[in-house]
C-alpha positions in Angstrom: 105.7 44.0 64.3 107.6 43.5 61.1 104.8 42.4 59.1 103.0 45.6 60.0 106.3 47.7 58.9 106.3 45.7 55.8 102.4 46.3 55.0 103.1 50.4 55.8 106.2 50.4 53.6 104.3 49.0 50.8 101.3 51.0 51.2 103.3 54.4 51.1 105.8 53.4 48.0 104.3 54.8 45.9 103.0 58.2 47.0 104.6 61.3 46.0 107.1 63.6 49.0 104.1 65.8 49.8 101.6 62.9 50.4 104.2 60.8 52.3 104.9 63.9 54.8 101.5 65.1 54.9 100.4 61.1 56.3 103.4 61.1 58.6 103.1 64.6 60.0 99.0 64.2 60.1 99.2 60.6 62.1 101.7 62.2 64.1 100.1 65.5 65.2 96.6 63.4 65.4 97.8 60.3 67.3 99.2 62.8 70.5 95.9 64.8 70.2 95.7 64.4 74.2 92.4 63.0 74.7 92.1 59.4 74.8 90.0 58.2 72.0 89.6 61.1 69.6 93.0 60.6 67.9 91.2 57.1 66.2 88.2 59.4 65.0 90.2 62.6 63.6 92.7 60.4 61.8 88.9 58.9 59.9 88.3 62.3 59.0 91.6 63.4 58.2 92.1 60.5 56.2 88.6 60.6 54.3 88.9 64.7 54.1 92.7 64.9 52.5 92.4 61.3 50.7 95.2 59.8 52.9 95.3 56.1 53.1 93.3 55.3 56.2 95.1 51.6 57.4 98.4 53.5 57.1 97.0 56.8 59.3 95.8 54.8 61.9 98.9 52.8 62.4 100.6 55.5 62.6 97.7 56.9 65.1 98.1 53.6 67.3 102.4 54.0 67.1 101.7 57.3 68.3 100.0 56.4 71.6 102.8 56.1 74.0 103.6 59.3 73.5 100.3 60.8 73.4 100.5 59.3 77.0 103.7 60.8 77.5 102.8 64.7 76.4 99.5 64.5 78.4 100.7 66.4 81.1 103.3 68.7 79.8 100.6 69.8 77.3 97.8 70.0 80.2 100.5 72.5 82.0 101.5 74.2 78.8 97.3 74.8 78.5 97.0 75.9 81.9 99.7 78.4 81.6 97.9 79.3 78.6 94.9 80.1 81.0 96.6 81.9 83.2 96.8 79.5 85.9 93.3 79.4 86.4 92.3 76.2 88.5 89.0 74.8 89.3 87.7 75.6 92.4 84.4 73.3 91.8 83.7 70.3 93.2 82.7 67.6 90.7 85.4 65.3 89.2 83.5 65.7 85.8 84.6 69.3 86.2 87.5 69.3 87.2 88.6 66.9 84.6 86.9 68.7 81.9 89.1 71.6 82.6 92.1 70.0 82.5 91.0 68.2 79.3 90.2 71.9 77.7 93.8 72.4 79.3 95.2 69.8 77.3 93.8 70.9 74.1 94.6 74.1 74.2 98.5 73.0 74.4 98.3 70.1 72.2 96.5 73.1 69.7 99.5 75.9 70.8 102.5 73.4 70.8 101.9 70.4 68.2 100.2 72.0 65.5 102.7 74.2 64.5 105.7 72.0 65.0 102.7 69.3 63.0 103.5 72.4 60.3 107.3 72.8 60.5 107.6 69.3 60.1 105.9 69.0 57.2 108.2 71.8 55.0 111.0 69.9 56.8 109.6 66.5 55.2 109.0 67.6 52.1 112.2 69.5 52.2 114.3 65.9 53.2 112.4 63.6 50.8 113.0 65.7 47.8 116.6 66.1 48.4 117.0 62.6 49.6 118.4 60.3 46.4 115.5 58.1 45.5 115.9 54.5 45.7 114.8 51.3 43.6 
């Protein structure tokens, strides 16, 4: 574990405030995207689409996962809410899990992405006040 911390650290010295919050806050807001397996593939394109260094995204991605497994419900309720309650009355598992995997979105896309936006300002905000150290 401390040989990954020290391949992040050095991977990230030498980016400017903005680039260092934008790859925390992106991994971040990407890793608890609440359906399993998709995080890995929108950190790719986030990391090929805003030129973000892709090994440290993705660790960040993978640090994230317990608690992308911990917000998978509270954002499947926050989604349903969303809907209005509405609840499958189907029968078919694929269904039914579909739904609550729409659910899930739908709060993840509500709840993280903004507060994926306030931290960012509040990032860029803390690194440029923060003294800089060599």
């Amino acid at each position: 574990m401390k040989s990954l911390i020290l391949r992040f650290r050095a991977s990230v010295e030498d980016l400017s405030p903005e680039q260092l919050a934008l790859l925390l806050t992106v991994g971040l807001v990407l890793g608890v995207f609440p359906v399993m397996g998709c995080p890995t593939i929108l950190c790719l394109l986030a990391a090929l689409g805003l030129r973000l260094n892709l090994a440290a995204l993705q660790l960040l991605n993978n640090m994230s996962t317990p608690l992308q497994l911990a917000l998978l419900l509270p954002l499947a309720r926050a989604g349903t809410a969303l809907w209005g309650g509405a609840a499958f009355a189907g029968g078919s598992w694929t269904g039914i899990l579909g739904l609550a995997a729409l659910h899930a979105v739908t709060g993840w896309a509500c709840i993280c992405v903004p507060l994926g936006g306030m931290l960012y300002f509040t990032l860029v905000f803390a690194m440029r006040r923060a003294p800089a150290r060599r």
